[in-house]
mmCIF file of the N, C-alpha and C atoms, coordinates in Angstrom:
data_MODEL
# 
_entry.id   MODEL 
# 
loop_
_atom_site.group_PDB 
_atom_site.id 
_atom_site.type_symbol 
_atom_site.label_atom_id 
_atom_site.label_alt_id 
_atom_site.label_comp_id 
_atom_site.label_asym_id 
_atom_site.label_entity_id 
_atom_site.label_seq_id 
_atom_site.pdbx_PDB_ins_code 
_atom_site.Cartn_x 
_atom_site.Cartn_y 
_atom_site.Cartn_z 
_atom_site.occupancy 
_atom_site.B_iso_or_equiv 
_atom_site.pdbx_formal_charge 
_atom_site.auth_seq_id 
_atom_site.auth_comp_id 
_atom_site.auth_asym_id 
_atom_site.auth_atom_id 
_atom_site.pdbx_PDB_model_num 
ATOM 1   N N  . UNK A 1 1  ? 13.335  8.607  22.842 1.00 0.00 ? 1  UNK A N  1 
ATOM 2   C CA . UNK A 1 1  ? 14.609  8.329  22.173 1.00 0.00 ? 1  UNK A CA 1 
ATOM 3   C C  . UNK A 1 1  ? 15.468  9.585  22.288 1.00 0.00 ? 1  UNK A C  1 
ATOM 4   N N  . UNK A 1 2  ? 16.683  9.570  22.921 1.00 0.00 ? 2  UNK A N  1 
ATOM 5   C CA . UNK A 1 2  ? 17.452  10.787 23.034 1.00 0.00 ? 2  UNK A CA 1 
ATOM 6   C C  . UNK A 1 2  ? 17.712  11.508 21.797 1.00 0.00 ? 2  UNK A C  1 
ATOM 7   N N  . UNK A 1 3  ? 18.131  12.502 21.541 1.00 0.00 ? 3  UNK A N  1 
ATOM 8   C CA . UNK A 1 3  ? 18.501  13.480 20.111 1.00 0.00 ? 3  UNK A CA 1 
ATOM 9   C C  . UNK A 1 3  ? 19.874  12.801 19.551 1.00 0.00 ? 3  UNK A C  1 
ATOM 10  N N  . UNK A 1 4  ? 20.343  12.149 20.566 1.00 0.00 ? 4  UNK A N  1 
ATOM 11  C CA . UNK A 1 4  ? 21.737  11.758 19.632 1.00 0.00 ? 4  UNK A CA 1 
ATOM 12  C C  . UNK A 1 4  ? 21.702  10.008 19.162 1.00 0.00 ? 4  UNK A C  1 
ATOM 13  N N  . UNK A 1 5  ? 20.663  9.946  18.892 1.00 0.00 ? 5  UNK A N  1 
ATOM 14  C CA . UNK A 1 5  ? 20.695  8.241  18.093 1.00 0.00 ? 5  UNK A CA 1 
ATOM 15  C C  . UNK A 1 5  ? 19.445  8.797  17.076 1.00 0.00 ? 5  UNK A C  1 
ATOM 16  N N  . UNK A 1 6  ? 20.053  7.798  16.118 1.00 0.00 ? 6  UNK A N  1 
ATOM 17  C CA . UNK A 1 6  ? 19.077  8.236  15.169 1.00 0.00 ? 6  UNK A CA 1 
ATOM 18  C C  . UNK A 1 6  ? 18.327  7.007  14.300 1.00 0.00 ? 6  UNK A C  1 
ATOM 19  N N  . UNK A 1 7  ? 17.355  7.004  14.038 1.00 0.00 ? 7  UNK A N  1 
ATOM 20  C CA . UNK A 1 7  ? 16.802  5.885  13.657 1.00 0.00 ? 7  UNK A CA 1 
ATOM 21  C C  . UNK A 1 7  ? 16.436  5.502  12.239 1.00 0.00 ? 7  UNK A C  1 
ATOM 22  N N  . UNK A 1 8  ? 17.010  4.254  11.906 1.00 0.00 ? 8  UNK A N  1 
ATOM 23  C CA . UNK A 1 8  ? 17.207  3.911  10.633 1.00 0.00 ? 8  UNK A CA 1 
ATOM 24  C C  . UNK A 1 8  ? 16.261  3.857  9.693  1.00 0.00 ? 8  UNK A C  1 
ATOM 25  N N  . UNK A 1 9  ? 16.134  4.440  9.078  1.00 0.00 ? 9  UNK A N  1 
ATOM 26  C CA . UNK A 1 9  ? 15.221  4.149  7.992  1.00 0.00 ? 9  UNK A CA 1 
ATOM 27  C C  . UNK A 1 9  ? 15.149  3.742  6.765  1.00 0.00 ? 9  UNK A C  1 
ATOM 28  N N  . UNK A 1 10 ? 14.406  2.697  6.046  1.00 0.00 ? 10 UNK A N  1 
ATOM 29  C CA . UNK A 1 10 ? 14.658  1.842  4.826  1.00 0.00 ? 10 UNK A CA 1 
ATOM 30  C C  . UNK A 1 10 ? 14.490  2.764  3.592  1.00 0.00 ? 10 UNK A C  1 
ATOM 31  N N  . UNK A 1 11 ? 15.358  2.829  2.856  1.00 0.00 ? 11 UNK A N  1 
ATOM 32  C CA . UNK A 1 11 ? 15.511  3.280  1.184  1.00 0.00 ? 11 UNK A CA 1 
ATOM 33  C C  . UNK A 1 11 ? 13.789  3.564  1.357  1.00 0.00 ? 11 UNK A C  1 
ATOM 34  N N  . UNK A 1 12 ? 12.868  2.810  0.806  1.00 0.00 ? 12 UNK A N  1 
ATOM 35  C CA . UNK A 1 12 ? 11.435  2.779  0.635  1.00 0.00 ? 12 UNK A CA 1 
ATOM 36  C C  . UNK A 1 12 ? 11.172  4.001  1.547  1.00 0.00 ? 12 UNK A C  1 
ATOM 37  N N  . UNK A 1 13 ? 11.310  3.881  2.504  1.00 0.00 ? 13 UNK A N  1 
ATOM 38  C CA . UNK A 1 13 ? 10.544  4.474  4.233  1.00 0.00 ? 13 UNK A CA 1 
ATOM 39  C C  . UNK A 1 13 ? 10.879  6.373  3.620  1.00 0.00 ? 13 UNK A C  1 
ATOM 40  N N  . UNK A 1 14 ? 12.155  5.941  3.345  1.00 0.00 ? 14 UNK A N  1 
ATOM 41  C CA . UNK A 1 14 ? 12.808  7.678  3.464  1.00 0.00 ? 14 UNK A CA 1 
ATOM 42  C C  . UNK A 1 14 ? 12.538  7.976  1.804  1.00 0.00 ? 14 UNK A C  1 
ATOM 43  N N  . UNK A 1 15 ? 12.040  7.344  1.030  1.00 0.00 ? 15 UNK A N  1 
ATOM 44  C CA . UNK A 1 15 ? 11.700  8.133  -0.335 1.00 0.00 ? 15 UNK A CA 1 
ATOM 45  C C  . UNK A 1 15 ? 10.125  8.473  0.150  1.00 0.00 ? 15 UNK A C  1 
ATOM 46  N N  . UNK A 1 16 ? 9.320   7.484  0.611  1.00 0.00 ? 16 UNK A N  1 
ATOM 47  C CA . UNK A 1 16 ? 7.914   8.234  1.193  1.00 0.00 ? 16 UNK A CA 1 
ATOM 48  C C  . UNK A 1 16 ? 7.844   9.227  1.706  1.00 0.00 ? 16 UNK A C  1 
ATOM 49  N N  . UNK A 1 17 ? 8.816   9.422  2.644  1.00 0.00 ? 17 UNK A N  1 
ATOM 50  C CA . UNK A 1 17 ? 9.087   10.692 3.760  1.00 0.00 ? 17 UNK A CA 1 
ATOM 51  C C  . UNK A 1 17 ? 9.230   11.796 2.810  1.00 0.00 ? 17 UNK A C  1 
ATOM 52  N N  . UNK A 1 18 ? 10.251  11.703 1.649  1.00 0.00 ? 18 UNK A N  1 
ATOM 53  C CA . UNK A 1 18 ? 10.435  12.820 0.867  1.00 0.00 ? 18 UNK A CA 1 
ATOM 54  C C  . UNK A 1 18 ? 8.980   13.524 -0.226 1.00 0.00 ? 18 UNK A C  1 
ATOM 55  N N  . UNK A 1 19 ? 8.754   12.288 -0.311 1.00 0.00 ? 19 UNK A N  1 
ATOM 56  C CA . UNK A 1 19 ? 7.508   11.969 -1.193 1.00 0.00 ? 19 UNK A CA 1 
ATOM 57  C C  . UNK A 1 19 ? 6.208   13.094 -0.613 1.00 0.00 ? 19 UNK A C  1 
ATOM 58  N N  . UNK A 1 20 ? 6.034   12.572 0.788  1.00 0.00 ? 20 UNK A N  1 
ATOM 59  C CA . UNK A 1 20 ? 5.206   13.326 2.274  1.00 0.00 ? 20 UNK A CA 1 
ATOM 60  C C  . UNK A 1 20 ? 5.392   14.916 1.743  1.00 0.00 ? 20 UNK A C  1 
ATOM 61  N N  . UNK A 1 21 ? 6.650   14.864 1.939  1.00 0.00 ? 21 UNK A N  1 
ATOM 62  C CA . UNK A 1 21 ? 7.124   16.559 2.084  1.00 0.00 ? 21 UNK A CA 1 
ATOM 63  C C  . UNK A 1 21 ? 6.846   17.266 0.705  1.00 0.00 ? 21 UNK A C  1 
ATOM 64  N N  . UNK A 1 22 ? 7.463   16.918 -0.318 1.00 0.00 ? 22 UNK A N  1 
ATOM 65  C CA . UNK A 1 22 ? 6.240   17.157 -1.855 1.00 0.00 ? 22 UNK A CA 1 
ATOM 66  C C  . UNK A 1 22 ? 5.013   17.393 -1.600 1.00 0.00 ? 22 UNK A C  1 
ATOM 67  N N  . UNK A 1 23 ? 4.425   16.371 -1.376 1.00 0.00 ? 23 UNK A N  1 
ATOM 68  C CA . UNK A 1 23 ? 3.012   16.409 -1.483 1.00 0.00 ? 23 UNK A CA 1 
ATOM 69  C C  . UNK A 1 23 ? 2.316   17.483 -0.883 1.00 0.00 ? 23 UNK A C  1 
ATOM 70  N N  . UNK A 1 24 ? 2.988   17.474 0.712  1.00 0.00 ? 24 UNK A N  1 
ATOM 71  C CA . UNK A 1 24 ? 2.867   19.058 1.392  1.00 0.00 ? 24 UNK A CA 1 
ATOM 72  C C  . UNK A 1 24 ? 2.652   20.203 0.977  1.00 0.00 ? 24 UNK A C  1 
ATOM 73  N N  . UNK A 1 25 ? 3.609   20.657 0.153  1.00 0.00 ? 25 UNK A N  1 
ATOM 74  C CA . UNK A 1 25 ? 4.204   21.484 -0.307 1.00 0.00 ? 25 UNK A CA 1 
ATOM 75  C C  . UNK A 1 25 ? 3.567   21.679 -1.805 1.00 0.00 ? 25 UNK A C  1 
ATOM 76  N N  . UNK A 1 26 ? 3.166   21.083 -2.707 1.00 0.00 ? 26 UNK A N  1 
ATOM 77  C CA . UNK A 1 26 ? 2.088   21.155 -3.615 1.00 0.00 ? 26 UNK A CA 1 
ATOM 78  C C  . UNK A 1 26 ? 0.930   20.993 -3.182 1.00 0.00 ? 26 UNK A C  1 
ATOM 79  N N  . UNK A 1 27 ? 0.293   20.871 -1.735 1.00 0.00 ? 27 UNK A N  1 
ATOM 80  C CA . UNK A 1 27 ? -1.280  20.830 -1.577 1.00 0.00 ? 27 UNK A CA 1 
ATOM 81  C C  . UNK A 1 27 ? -1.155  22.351 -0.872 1.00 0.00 ? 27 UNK A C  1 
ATOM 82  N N  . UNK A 1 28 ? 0.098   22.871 -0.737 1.00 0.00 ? 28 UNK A N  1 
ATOM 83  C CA . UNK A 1 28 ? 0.339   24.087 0.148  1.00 0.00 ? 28 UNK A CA 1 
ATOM 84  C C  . UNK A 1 28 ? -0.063  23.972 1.440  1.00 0.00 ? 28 UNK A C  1 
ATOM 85  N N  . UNK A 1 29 ? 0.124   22.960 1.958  1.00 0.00 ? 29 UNK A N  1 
ATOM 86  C CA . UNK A 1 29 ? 0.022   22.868 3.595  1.00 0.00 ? 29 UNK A CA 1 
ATOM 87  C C  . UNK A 1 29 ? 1.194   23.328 4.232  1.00 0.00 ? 29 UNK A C  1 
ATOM 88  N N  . UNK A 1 30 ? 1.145   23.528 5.743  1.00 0.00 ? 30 UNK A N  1 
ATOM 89  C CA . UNK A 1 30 ? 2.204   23.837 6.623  1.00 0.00 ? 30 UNK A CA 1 
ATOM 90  C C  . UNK A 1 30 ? 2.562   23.062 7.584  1.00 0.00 ? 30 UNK A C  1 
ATOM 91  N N  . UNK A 1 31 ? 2.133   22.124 7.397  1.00 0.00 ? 31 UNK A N  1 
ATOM 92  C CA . UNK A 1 31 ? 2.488   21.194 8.486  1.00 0.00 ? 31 UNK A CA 1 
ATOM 93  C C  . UNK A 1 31 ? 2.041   19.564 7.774  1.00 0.00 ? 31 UNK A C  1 
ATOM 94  N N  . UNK A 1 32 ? 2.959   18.957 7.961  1.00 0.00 ? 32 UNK A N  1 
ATOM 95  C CA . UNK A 1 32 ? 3.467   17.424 7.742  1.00 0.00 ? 32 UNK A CA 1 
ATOM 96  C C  . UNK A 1 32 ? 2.245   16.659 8.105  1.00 0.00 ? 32 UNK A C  1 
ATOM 97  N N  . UNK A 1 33 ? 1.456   15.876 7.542  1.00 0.00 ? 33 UNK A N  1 
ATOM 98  C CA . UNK A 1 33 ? 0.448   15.255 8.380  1.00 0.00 ? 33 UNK A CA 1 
ATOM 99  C C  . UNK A 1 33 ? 0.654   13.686 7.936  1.00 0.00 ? 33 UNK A C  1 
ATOM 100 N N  . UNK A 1 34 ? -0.049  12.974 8.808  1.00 0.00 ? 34 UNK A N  1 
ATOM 101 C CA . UNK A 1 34 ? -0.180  11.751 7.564  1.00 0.00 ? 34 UNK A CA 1 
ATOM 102 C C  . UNK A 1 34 ? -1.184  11.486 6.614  1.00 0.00 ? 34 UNK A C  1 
ATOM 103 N N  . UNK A 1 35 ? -1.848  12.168 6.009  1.00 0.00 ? 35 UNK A N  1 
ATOM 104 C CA . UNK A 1 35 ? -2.156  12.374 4.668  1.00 0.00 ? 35 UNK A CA 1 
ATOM 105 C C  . UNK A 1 35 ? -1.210  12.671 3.721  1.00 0.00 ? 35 UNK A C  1 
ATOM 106 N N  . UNK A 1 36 ? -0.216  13.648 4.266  1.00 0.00 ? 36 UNK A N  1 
ATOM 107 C CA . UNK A 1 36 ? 0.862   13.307 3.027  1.00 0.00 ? 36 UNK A CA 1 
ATOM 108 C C  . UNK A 1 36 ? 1.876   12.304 3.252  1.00 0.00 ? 36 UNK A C  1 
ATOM 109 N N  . UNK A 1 37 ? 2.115   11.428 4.173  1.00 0.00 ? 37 UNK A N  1 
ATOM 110 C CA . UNK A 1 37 ? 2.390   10.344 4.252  1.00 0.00 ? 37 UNK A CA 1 
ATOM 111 C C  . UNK A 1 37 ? 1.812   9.175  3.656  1.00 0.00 ? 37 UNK A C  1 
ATOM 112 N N  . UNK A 1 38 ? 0.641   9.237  3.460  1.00 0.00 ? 38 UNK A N  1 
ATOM 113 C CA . UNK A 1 38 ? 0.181   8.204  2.949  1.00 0.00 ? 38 UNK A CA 1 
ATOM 114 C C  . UNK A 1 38 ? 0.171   8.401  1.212  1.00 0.00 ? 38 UNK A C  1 
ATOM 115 N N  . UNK A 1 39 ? -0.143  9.728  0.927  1.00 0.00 ? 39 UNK A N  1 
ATOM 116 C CA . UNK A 1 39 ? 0.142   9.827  -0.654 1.00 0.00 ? 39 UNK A CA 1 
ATOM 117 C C  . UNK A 1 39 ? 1.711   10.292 -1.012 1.00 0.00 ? 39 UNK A C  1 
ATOM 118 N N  . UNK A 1 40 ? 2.428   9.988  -0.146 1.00 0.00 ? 40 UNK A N  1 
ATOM 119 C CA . UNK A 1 40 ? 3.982   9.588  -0.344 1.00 0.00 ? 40 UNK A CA 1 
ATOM 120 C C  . UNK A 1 40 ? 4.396   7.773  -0.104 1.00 0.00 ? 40 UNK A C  1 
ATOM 121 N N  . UNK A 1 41 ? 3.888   7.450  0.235  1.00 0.00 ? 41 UNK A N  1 
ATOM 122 C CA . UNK A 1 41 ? 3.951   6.372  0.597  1.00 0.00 ? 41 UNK A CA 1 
ATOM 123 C C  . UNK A 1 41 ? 3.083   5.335  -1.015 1.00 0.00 ? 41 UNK A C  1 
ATOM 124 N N  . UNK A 1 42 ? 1.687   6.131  -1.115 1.00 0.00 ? 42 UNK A N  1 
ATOM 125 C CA . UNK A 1 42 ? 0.739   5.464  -2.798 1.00 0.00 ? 42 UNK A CA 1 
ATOM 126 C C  . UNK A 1 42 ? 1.544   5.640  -3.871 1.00 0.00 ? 42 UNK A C  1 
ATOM 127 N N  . UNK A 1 43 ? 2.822   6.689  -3.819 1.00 0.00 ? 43 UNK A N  1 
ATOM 128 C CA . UNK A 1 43 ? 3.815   6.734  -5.116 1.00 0.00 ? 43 UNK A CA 1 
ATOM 129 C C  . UNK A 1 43 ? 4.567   5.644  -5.316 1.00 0.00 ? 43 UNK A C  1 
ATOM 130 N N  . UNK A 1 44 ? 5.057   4.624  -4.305 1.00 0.00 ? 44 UNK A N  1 
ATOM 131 C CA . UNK A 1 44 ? 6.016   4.037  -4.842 1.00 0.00 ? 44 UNK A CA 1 
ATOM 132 C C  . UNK A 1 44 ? 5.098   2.642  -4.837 1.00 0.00 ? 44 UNK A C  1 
ATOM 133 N N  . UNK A 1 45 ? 4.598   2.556  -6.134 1.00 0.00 ? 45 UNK A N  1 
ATOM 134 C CA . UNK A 1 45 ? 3.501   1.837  -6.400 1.00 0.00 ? 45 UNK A CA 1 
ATOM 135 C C  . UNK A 1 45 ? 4.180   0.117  -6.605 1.00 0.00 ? 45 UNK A C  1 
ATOM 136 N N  . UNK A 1 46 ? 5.887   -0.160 -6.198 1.00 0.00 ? 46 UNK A N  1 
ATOM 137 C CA . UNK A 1 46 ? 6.206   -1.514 -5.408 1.00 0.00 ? 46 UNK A CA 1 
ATOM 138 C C  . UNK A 1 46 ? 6.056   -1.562 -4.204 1.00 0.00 ? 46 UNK A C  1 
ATOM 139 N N  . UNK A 1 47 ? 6.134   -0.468 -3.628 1.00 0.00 ? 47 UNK A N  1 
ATOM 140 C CA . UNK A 1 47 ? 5.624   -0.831 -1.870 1.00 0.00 ? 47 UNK A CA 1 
ATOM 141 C C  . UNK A 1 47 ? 4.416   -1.201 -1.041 1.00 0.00 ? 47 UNK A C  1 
ATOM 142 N N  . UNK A 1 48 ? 4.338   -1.618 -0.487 1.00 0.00 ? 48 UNK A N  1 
ATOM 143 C CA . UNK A 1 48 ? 3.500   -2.983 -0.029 1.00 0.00 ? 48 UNK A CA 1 
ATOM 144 C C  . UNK A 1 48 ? 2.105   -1.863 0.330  1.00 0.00 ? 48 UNK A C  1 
ATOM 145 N N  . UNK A 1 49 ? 2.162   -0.493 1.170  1.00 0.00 ? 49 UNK A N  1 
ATOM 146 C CA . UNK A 1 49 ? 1.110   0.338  1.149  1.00 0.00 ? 49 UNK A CA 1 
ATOM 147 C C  . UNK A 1 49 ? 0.549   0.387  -0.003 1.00 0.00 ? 49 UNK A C  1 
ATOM 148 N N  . UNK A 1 50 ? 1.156   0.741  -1.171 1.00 0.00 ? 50 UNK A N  1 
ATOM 149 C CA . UNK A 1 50 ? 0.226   0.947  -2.975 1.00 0.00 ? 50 UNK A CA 1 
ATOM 150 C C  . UNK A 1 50 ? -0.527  -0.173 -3.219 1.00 0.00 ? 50 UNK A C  1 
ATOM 151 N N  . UNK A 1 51 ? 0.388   -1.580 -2.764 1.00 0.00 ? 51 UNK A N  1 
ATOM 152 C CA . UNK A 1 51 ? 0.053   -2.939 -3.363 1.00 0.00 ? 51 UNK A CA 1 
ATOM 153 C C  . UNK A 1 51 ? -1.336  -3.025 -2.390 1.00 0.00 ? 51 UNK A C  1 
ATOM 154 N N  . UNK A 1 52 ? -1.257  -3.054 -1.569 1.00 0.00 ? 52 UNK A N  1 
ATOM 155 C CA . UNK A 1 52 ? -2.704  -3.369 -0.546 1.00 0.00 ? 52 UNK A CA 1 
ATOM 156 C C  . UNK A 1 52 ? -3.614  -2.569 -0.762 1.00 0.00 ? 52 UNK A C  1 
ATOM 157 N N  . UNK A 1 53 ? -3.245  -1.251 -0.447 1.00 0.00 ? 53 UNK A N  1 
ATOM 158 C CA . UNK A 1 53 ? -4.561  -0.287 -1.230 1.00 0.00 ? 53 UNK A CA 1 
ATOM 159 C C  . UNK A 1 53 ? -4.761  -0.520 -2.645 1.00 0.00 ? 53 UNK A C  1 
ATOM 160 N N  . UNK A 1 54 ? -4.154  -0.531 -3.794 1.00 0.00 ? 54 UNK A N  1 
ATOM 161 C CA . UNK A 1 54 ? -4.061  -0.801 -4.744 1.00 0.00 ? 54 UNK A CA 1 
ATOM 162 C C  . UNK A 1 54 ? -5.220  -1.798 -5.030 1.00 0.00 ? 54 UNK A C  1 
ATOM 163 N N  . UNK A 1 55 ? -5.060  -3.421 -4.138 1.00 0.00 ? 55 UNK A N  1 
ATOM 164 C CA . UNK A 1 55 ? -5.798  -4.341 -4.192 1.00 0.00 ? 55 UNK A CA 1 
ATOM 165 C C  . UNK A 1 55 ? -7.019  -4.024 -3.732 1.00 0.00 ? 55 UNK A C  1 
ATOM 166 N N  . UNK A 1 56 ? -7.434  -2.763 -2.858 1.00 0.00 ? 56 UNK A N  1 
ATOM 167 C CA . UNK A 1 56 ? -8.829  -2.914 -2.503 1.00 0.00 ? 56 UNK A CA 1 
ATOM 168 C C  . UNK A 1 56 ? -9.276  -1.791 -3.409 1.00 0.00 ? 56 UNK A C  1 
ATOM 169 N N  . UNK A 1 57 ? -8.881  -1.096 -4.421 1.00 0.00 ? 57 UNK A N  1 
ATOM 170 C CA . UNK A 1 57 ? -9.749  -0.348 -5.553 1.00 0.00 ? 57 UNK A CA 1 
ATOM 171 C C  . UNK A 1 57 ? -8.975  1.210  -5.087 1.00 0.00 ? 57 UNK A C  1 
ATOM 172 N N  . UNK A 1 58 ? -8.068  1.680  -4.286 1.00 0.00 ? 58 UNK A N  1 
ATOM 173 C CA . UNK A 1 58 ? -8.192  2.683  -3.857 1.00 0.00 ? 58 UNK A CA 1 
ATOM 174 C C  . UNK A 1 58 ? -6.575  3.144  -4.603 1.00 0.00 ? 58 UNK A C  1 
ATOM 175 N N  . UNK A 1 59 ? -6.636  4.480  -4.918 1.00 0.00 ? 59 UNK A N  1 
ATOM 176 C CA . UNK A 1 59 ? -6.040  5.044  -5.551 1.00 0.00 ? 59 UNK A CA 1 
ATOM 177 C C  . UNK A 1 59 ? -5.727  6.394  -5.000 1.00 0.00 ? 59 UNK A C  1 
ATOM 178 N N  . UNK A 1 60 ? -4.017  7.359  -5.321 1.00 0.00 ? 60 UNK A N  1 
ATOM 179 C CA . UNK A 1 60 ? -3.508  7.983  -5.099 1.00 0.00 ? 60 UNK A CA 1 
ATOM 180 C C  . UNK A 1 60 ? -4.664  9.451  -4.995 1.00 0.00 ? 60 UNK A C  1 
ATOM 181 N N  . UNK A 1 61 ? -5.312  8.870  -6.491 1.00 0.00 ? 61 UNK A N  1 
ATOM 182 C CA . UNK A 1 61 ? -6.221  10.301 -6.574 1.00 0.00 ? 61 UNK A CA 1 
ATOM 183 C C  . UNK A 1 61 ? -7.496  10.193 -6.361 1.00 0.00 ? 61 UNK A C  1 
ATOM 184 N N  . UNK A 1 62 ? -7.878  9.429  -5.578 1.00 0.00 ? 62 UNK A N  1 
ATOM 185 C CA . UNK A 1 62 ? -9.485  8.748  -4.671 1.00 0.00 ? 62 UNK A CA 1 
ATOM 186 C C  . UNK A 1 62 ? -8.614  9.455  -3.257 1.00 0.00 ? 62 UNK A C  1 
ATOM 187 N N  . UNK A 1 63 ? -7.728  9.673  -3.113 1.00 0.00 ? 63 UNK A N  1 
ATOM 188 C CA . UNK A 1 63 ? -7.454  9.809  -1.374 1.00 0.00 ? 63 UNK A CA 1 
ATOM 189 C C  . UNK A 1 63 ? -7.201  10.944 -2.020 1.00 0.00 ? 63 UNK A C  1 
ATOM 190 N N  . UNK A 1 64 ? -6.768  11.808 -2.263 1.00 0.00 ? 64 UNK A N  1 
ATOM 191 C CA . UNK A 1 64 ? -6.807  13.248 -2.468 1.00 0.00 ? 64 UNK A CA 1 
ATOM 192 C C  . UNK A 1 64 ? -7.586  13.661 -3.039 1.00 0.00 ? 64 UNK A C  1 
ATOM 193 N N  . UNK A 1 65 ? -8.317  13.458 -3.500 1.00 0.00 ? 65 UNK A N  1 
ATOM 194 C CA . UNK A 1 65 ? -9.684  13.897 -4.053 1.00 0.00 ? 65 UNK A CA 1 
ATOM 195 C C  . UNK A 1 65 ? -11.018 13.742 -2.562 1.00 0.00 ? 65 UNK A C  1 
ATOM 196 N N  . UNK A 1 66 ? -10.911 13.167 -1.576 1.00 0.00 ? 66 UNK A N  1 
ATOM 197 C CA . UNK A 1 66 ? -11.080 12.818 -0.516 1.00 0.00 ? 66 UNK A CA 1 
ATOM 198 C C  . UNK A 1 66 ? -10.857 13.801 0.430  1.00 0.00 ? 66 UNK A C  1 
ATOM 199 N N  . UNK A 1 67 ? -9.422  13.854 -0.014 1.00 0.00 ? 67 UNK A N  1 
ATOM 200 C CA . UNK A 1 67 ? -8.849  14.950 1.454  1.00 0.00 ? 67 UNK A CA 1 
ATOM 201 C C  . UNK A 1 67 ? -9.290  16.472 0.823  1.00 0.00 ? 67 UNK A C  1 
ATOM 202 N N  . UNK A 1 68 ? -9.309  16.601 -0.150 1.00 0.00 ? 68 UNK A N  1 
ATOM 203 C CA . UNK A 1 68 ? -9.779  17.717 -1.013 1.00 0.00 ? 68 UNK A CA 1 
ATOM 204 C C  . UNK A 1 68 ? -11.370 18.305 -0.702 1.00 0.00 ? 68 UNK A C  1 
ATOM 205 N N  . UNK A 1 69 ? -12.519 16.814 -0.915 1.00 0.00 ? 69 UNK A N  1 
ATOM 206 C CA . UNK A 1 69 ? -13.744 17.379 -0.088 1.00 0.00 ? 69 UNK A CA 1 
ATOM 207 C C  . UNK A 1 69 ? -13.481 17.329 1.377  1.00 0.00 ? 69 UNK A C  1 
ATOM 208 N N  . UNK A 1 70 ? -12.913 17.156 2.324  1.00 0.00 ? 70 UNK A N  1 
ATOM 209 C CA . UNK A 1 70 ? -12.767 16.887 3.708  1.00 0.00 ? 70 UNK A CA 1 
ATOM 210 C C  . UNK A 1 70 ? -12.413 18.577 4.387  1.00 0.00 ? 70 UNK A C  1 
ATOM 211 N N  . UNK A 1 71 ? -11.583 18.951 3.013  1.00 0.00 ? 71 UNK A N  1 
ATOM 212 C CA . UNK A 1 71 ? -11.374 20.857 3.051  1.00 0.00 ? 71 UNK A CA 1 
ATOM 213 C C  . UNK A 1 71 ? -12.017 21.531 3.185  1.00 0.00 ? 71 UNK A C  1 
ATOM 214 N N  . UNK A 1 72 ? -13.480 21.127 2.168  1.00 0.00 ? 72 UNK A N  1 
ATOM 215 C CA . UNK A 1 72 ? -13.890 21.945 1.888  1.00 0.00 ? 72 UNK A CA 1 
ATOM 216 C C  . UNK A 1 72 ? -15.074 22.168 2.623  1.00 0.00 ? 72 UNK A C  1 
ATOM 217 N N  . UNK A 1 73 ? -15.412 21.104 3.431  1.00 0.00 ? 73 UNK A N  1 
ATOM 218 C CA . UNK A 1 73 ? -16.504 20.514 4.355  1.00 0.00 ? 73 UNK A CA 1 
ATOM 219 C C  . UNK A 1 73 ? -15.725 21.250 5.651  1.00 0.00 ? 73 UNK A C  1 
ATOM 220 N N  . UNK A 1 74 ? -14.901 21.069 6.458  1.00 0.00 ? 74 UNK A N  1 
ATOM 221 C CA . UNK A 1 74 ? -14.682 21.763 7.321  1.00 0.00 ? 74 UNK A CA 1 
ATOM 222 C C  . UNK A 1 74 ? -14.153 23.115 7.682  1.00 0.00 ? 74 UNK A C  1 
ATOM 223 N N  . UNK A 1 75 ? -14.618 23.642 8.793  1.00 0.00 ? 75 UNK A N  1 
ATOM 224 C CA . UNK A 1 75 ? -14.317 25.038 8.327  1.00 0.00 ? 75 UNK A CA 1 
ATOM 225 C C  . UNK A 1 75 ? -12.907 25.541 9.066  1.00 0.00 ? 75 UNK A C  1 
ATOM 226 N N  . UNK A 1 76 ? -12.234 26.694 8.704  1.00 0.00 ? 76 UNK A N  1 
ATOM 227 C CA . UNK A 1 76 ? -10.853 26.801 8.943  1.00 0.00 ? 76 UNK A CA 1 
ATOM 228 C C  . UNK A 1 76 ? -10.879 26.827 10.562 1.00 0.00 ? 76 UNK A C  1 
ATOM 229 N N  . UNK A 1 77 ? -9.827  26.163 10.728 1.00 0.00 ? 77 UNK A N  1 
ATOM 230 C CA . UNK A 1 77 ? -9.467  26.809 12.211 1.00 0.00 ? 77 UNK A CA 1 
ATOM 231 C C  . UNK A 1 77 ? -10.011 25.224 13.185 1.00 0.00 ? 77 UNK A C  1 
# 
């Protein structure tokens, strides 16, 4: 996609995105991943990602508590 079109994104889509970048930024990461996409995405608990995970038992703080041992298990670098 060239630099000069830009692609639309839904109210929902772009509060996750912001959501992403929080989450970043309080787990003190440096780089954007989708882990914080996805616990930007578990906040807006009407959007259809919360509702589906939601329905199978899984929760904002089961996936970061997750990514939290996944830290601590691998080693830097």
């Amino acid at each position: 996609i060239p630099d000069d079109r830009k692609i639309p994104y839904s109210p929902r889509a772009k509060n996750a995105l912001v959501r992403a970048r929080k989450e970043m930024r309080r787990l003190g990461d440096i780089h954007l991943g989708t882990e914080h996409v996805l616990l930007g995405a578990l906040h807006d608990e009407h959007g259809m990602s919360a509702r589906i995970l939601a329905g199978l038992g899984v929760s904002a703080a089961e996936i970061e508590d997750r990514l939290n041992q996944l830290r601590r298990e691998t080693p830097p670098g």
